[in-house]
N, C-alpha and C positions, 0 to 999 in steps of 0.2 A: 715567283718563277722568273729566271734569267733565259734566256736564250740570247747566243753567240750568233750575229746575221753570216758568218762564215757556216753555218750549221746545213745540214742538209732537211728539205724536207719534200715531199710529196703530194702531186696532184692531177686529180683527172681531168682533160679537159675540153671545155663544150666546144661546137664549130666555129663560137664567134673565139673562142680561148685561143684556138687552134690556128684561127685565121690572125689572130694578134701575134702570135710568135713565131709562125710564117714569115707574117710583116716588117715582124723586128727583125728578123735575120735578113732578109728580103732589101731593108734597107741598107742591112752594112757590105750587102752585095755578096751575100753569102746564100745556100741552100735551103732546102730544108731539111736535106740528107746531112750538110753540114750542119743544122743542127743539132741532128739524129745522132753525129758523133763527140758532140761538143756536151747534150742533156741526153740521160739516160733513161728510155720509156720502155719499160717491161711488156712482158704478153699481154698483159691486162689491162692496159692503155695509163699504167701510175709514171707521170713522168718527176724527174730528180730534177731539184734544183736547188744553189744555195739559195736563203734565204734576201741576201743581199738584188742576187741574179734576177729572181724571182717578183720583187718589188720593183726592179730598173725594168721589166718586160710588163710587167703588167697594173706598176701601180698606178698609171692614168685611168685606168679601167676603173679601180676598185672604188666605189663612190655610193652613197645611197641612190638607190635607183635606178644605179648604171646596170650594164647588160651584165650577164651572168657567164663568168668565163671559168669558172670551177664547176664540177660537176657538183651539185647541193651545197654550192659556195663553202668547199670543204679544202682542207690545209693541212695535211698530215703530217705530227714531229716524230714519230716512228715508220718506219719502213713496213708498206704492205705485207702481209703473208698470204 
């Protein structure tokens, strides 16, 4: 299996997930409304992001043992229904 890191993929995320990408935007002196218009979060709380994006926000997190910032440390390569 190939996957393109330009690709888009999907994830729910817990409050410390939420408080990480707060923080990211938070630090480049951005919102979090800005970044409500920058990553795309559905009714259902699935938020968009490329994959590249996605790794730069939260791959200090992703670690054995580290805290849980995906809801069921889940990663979706298809778009919710």
């Amino acid at each position: 299996m190939e996957v393109n890191v330009n690709a888009y993929v999907w994830v729910k995320l817990t409050p410390d997930g939420a408080w990480r990408l707060e923080t990211y935007f938070r630090n480049l002196g951005l919102s979090l409304e800005d970044c409500k218009n920058l990553h795309y979060e559905d009714a259902t709380g699935w938020w968009q992001f490329q994959i590249w994006k996605l790794m730069n926000i939260f791959g200090s997190a992703c670690y054995m043992g580290g805290p849980q910032i995906f809801i069921e440390n889940r990663i979706r390569f298809t778009a919710p229904s």
